[in-house]
DOTORLUM-884679 format. One record per residue (C-alpha): residue in three letters; x, y, z. Coordinates in pm, whole numbers, plus 50000, padded with zeros to 5 digits. Example, Ala and Ser with C-alpha at 12.3 -4.5 7.8 and 13.67 -1.06 7.14 Angstrom:
! DOTORLUM-884679
residu/px/py/pz
ALA/51230/49550/50780
SER/51367/49894/50714
***
This chain:
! DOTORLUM-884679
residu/px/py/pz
UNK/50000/50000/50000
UNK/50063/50391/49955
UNK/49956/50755/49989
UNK/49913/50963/49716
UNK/50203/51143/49762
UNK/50416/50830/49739
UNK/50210/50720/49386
UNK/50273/51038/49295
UNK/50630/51055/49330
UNK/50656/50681/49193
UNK/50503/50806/48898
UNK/50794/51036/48783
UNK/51075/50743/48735
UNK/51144/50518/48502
UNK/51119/50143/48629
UNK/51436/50101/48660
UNK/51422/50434/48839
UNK/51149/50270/49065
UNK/51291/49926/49117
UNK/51581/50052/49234
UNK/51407/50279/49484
UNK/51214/49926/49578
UNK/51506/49724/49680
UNK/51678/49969/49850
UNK/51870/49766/50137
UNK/51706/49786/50460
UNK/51815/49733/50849
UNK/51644/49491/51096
UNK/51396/49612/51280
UNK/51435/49616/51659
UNK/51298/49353/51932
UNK/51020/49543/52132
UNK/51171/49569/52504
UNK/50880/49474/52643
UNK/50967/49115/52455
UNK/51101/49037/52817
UNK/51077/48675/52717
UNK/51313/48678/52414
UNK/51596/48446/52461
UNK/51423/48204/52693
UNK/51196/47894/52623
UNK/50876/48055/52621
UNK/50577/47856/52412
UNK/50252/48030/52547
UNK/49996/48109/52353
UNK/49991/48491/52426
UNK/50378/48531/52298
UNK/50279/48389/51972
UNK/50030/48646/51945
UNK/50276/48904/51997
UNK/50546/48818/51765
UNK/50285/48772/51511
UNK/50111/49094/51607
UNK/50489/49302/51638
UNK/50514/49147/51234
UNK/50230/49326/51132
UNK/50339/49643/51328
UNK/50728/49628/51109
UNK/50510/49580/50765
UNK/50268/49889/50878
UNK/50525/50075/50926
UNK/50763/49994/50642
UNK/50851/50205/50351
UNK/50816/50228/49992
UNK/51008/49953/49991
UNK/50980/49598/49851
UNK/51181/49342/50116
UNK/50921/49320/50370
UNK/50668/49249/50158
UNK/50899/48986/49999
UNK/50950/48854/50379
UNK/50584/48789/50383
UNK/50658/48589/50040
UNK/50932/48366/50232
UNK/50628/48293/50473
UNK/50380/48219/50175
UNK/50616/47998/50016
UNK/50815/47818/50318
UNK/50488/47793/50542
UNK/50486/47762/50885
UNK/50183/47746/51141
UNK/50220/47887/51482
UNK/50008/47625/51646
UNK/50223/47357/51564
UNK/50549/47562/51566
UNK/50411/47640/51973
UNK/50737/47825/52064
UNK/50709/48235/52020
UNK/51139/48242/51998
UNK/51135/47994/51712
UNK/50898/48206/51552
UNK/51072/48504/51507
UNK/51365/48337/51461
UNK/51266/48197/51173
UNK/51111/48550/51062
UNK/51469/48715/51143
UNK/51563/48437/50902
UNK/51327/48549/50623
UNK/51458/48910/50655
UNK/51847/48829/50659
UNK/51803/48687/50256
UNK/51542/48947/50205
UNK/51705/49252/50317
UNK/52032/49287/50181
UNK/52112/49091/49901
UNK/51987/48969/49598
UNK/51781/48681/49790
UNK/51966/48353/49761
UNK/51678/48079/49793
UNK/51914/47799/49763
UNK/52111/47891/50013
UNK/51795/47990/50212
UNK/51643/47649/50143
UNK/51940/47486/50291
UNK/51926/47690/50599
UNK/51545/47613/50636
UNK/51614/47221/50693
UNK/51748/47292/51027
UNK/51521/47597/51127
UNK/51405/47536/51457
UNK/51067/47635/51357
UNK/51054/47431/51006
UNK/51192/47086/51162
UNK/50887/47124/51514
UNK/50638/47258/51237
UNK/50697/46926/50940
UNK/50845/46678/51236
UNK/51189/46678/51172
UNK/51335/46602/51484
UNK/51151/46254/51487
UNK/51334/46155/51199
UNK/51528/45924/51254
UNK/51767/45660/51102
UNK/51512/45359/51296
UNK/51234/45585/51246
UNK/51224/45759/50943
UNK/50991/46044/50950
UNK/50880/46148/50572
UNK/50691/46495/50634
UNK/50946/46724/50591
UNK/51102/46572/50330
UNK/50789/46520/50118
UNK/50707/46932/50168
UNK/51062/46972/50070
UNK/51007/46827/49710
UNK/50646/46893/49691
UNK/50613/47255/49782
UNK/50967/47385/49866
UNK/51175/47279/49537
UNK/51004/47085/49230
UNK/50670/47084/49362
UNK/50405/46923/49144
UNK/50414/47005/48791
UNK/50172/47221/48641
UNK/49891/47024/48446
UNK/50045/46689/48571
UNK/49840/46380/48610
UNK/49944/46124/48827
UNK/49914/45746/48683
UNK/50186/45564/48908
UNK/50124/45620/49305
UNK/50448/45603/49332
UNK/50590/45841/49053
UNK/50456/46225/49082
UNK/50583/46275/48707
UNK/50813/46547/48866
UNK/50981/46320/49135
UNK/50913/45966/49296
UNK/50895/45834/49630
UNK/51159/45672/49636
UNK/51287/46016/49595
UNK/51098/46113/49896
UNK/51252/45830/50095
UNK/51590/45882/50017
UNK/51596/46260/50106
UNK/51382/46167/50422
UNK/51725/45931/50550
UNK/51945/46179/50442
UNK/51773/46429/50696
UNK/51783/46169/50985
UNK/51979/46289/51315
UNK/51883/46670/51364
UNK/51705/46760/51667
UNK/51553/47084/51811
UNK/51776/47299/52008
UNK/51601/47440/52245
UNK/51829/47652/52459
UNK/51881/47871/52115
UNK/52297/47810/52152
UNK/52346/47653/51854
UNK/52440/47919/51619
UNK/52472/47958/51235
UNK/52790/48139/51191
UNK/52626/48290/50865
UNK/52300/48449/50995
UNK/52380/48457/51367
UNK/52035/48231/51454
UNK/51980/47957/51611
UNK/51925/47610/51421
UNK/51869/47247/51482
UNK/52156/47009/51661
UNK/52312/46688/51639
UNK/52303/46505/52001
UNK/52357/46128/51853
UNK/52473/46050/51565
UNK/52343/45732/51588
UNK/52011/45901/51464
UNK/52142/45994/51157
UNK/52122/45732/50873
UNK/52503/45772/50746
UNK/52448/45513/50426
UNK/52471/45659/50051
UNK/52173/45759/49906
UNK/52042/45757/49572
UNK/51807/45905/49386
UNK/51571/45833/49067
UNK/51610/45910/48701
UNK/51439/46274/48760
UNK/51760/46375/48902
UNK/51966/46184/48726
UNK/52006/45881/48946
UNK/52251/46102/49132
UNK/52363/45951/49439
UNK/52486/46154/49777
UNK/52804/45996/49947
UNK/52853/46143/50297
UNK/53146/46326/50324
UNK/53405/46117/50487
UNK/53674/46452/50578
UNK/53377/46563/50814
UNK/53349/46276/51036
UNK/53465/46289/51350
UNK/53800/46062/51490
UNK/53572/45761/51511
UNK/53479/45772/51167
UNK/53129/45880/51294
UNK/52901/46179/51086
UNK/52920/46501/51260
UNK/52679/46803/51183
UNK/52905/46915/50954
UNK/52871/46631/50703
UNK/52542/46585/50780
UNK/52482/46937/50695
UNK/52702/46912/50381
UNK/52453/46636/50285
UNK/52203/46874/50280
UNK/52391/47120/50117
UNK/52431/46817/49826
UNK/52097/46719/49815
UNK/51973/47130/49773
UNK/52204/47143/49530
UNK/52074/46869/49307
UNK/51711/46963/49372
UNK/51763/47300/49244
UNK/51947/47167/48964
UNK/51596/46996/48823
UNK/51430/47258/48583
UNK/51095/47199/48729
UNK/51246/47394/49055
UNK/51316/47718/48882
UNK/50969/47673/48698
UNK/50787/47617/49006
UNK/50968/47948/49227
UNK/50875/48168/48897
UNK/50501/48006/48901
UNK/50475/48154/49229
UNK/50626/48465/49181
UNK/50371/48489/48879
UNK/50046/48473/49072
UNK/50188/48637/49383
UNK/50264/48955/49144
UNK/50058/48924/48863
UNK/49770/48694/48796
UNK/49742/48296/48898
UNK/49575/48200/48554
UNK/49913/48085/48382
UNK/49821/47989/48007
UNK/50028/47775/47803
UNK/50142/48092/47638
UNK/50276/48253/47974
UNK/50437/47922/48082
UNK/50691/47845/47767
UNK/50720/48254/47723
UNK/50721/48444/48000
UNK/50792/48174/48298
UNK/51043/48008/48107
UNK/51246/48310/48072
UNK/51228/48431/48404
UNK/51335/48060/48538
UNK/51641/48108/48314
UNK/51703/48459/48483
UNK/51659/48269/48829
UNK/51904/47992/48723
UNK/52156/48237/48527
UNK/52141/48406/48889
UNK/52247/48156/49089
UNK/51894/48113/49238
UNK/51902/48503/49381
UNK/51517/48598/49327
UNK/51548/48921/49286
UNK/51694/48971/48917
UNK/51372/48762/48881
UNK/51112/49017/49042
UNK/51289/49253/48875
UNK/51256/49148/48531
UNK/50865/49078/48628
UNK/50844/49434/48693
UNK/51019/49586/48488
UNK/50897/49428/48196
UNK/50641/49483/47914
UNK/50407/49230/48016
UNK/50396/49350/48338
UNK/50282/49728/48220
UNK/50097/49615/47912
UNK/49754/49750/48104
UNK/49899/50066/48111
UNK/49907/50126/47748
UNK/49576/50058/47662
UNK/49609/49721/47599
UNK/49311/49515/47682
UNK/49404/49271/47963
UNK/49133/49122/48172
UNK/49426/49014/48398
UNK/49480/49373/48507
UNK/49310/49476/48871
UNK/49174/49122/48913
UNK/49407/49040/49193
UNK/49216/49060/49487
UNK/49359/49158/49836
UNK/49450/48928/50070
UNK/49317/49094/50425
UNK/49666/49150/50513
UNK/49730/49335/50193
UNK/49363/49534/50251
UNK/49393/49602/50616
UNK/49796/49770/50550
UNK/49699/49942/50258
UNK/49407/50114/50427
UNK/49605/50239/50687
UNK/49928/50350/50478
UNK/49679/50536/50219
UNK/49437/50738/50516
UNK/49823/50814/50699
UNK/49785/50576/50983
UNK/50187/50432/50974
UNK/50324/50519/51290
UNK/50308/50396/51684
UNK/50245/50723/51767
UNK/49912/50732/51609
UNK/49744/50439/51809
UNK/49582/50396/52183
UNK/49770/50170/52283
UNK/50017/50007/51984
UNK/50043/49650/52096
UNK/49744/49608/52159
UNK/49572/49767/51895
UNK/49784/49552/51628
UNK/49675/49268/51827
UNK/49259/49378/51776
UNK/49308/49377/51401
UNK/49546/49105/51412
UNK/49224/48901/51549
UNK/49001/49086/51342
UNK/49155/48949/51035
UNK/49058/48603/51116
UNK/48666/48735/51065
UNK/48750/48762/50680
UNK/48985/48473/50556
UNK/49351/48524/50747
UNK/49527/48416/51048
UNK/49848/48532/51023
UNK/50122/48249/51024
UNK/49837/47983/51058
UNK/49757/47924/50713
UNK/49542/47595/50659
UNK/49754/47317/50579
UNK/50127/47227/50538
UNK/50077/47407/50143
UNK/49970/47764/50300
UNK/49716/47974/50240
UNK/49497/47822/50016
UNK/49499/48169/49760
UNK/49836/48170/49708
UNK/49834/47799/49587
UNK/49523/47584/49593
UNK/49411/47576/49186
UNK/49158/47661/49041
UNK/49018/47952/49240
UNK/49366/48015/49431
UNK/49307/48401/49538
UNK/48972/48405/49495
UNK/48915/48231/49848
UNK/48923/48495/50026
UNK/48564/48654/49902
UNK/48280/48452/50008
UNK/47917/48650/50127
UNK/48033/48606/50503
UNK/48419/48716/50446
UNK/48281/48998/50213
UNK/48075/49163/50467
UNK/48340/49120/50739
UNK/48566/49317/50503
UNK/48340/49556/50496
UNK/48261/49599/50862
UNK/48657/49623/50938
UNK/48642/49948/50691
UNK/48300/50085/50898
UNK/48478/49974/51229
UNK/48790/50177/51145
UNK/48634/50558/50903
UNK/48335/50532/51211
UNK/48092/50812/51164
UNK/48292/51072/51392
UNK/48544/51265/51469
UNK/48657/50977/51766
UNK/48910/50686/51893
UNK/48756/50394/51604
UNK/48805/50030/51782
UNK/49188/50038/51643
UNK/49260/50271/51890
UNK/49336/50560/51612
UNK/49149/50913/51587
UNK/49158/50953/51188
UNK/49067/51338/51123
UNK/48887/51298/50773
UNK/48850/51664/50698
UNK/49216/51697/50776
UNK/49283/51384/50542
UNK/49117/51551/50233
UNK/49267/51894/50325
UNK/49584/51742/50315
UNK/49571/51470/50031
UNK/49340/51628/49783
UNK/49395/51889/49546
UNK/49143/52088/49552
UNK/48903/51945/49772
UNK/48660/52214/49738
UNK/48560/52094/49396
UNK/48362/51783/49372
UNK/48490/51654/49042
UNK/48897/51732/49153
UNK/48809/51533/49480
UNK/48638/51250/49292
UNK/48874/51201/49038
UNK/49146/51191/49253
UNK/48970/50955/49528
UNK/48878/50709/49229
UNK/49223/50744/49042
UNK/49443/50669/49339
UNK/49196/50477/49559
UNK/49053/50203/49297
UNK/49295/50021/49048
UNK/49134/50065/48689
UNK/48875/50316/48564
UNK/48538/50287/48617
UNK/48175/50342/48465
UNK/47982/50699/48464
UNK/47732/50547/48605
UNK/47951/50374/48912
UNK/48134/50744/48955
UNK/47798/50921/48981
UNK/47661/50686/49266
UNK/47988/50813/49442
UNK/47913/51163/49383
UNK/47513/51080/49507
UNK/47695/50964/49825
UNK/47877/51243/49888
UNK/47651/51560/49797
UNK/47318/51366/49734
UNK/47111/51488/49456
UNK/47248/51872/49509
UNK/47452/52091/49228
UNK/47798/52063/49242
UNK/47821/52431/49415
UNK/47672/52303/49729
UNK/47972/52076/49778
UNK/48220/52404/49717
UNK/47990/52611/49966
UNK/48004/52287/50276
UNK/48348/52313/50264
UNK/48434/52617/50239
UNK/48196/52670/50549
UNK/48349/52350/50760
UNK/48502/52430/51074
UNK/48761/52154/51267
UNK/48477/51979/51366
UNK/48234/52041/51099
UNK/47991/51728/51183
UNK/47811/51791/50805
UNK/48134/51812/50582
UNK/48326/51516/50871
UNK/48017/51265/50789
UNK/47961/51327/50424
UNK/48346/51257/50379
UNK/48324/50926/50585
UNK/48051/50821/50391
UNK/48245/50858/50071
UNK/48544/50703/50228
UNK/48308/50394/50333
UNK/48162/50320/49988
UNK/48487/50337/49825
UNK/48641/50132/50083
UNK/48341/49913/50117
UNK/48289/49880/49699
UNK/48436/49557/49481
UNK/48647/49765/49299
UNK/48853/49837/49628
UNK/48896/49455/49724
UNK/49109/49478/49393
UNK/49504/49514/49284
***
């Protein structure tokens, strides 16, 4: 999301000019100190909340600036639920995780991948520290394929339960012994000398399953050989050739094509559209999996290219594209926007800050999101689950809750809303409009920067109806030009614009 201003000043560069305004490096944001818990074993149910809550706060509050958003795509795409995760320091540690590839750097998801198979947070939320050599545990390594690498194949049908068409389980089994041993360490003092985090331990080696292991014909019937120069004076593995089979068995995953295809599937619906034609799959997904595998698997040449290219502006030049503004919002993506366009984006503007992230935190769950509780091991159903994928979040029930969340928060006076923010709507069009004496400046520019394509005569004069009724356009110039600070006429016509706006289809839109 964005105020005007912002749009406006986006609107004078060049997309290169933009981009590189977009992925401008950023710094980690800082641990609340009232996070007196941080650092000790702490799984209740009300820390979860706030970690989760905090998250919202950082991507409120966040610039024009691509990498958080792109830290909520690490959570879309390496899921994780909080209810089985059940440990609040895991949780952010595994969000401080997201934000160390996505905030300076080009966004290395091999590398990332490979740090992800001993997150603390990944191996309690998939099982991975049951895994072992006796007991082999397949979850993780099943999501790993399925979801995290090659995933399924687009328009694949399955004839052989035991051959996916993209990878086999046998496949499944062989990277599920080759991720034996690791367990959860749960006094956080096992730490990766690359991102300074905690990650998963080796007690007894004995749990790891230290045999060769090969894989099928999809990968080349390449087989991993533990690394003998890493085991310890007994000739026993250590975590460092365990972890070097990891590294090995990334390594060749990312090597199959259908990995890059899958990443750039994603990155497709998550920016653009999730209806991927033929046409878009051997053109324009092709080429940007070659720009993700030219790149060393660094996403963000990738995004870039998506961006920056014709495709991606072909709306804007009149071309007809019924893909354009037919992404609709997640509520995480309509609840931040609302508040970045009215000017609600820092602490100082809520009741009480915590707290008040918490409300609409909670409130989100009423229309379609619990944020880092997504359904199922795949995520949230819109970002993945064909053929409706983001059109899950509208039904008649999660409609109207949208709706109340934008009545609950514009109100019909000048007062605290239930977010705990006093929003001054006279002093929002005062400062934000143009000329907000004149009825058609003030529409135009509510529609143009508020909805994402143009709309009907017809739909712009039931806006105008809502604002000055049936009256000539000079009775709108004479209200405000007679409104005071507290002008209850001119305060509750402008809310009532602001609510069918906010409230209309149009608005649910990208």
């Amino acid at each position: 999301g964005s105020t005007k201003a912002q749009i406006d000043d986006f609107a004078t560069k060049t997309p290169t000019e933009a981009l590189l305004d977009l992925f401008q490096t950023q710094t980690e944001p800082p641990v609340p100190t009232s996070w007196n818990w941080y650092g000790k074993f702490e799984g209740s149910f009300g820390n979860r909340s706030l970690v989760r809550a905090w998250w919202m706060g950082v991507m409120q509050k966040s610039s024009m600036n691509i990498r958080e958003k792109l830290v909520w795509l690490m959570h879309v795409h390496f899921t994780t639920q909080h209810r089985a995760v059940f440990d609040a320091t895991y949780l952010h540690h595994q969000n401080a995780l997201f934000r160390k590839f996505t905030y300076d750097g080009s966004i290395d998801i091999r590398s990332l991948t490979k740090k992800l198979c001993v997150d603390n947070a990944m191996m309690r939320f998939l099982d991975s520290q049951l895994n072992t050599a006796s007991s082999p545990q397949e979850n993780f390594a099943r999501e790993l394929l399925e979801l995290y690498s090659v995933g399924r194949g687009r328009n694949v049908v399955q004839t052989d339960p035991g051959d996916y068409k993209v990878f086999k389980q046998t496949d499944i089994e062989q990277a599920t012994l080759l991720l034996t041993g690791f367990q959860l360490n749960s006094t956080y003092d096992n730490i990766d000398p690359d991102t300074g985090l905690p990650r998963g331990e080796l007690r007894n080696y004995r749990r790891h399953n230290n045999d060769n292991k090969t894989f099928s014909n999809y990968f080349n019937n390449t087989t991993i050989t533990p690394d003998a120069t890493l085991f310890d004076a007994d000739g026993n593995p250590t975590e460092d050739s365990i972890r070097k089979e990891i590294s090995d068995l990334i390594d060749m995953l990312f090597q199959n094509g259908e990995t890059a295809m899958h990443m750039c599937r994603r990155i497709y619906r998550f920016f653009c559209h999730y209806n991927i034609t033929d046409d878009i799959d051997n053109n324009i997904i092709a080429d940007l999996a070659q720009t993700y595998k030219s790149n060393d698997f660094n996403l963000q040449p990738v995004i870039e290219d998506l961006l920056g290219s014709k495709h991606f502006y072909n709306s804007a030049t009149g071309t007809i594209d019924d893909n354009y503004a037919a992404l609709i919002k997640s509520p995480l993506d309509l609840v931040l926007h609302t508040f970045r366009f009215l000017g609600v984006n820092t602490e100082a503007q809520f009741d009480d800050y915590e707290d008040n992230l918490d409300r609409l935190r909670t409130d989100m769950q009423d229309f379609g999101m619990e944020i880092y509780e997504p359904l199922d091991v795949a995520g949230y159903p819109a970002y993945h689950q064909d053929p409706i994928y983001n059109r899950s979040w509208i039904s008649s029930t999660l409609l109207a809750n949208r709706y109340d969340f934008m009545q609950d928060f514009i109100g019909s006076e000048m007062t605290m809303n239930r977010y705990g923010v006093t929003f001054d709507v006279v002093q929002f069009f005062e400062t934000t409009i143009s000329d907000p004496s004149n009825i058609n400046t003030l529409l135009d520019e509510l529609i143009t920067y508020l909805l994402p394509a143009a709309i009907s005569a017809e739909r712009r004069g039931y806006f105008r109806s809502v604002l000055n009724e049936d009256f000539p356009d000079a009775n709108w110039t004479t209200e405000w030009n007679g409104r005071t600070s507290s002008s209850s006429n001119v305060d509750a016509q402008l809310r009532k614009l602001l609510n069918a706006m906010m409230q209309s289809p149009e608005y649910q839109l990208f």
